[in-house]
C-alpha positions in Angstrom: -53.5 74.8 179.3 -50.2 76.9 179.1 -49.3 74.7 182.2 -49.4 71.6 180.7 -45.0 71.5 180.1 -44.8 71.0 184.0 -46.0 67.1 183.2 -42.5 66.4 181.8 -40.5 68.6 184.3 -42.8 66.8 187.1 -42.1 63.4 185.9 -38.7 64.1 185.0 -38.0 65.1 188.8 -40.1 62.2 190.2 -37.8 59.8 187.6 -34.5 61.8 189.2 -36.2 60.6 192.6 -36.8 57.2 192.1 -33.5 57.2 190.9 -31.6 58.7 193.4 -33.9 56.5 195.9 -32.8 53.4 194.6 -29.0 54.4 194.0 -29.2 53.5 190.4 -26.5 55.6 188.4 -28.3 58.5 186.2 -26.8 57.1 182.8 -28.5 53.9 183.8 -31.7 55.7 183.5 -31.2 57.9 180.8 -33.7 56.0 178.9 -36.9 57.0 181.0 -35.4 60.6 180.5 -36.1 60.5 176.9 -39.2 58.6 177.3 -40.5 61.4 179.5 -39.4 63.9 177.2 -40.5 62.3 174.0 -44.2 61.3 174.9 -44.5 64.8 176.6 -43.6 66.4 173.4 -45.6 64.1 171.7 -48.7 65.7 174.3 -48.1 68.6 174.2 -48.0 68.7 170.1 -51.1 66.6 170.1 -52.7 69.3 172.5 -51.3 72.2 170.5 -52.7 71.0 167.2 -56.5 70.1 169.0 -56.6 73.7 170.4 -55.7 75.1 166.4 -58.3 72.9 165.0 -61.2 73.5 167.3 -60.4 77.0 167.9 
């Protein structure tokens, strides 16, 4: 479970990938950045409070 921030950095790097890949300019796709790191916050305080309230 203590694993669980390597989704973000995962799909941030896979995100850097696709857009080195495709030669679209990082501020273009600064928007999936914050996606990524905004629902994988969103996760991992979800997961946080589920492991206090059934612990």
């Amino acid at each position: 479970m203590a694993r669980m921030f390597l989704i973000p950095l995962l799909l941030a790097l896979a995100w850097w990938l696709f857009l080195l890949y495709f030669r679209i300019p990082i501020k273009q796709g600064a928007k999936g950045f914050y996606w990524i790191i905004g629902l994988g916050g969103g996760l991992a305080a979800f997961l946080s409070l589920m492991m206090i309230l059934t612990h």
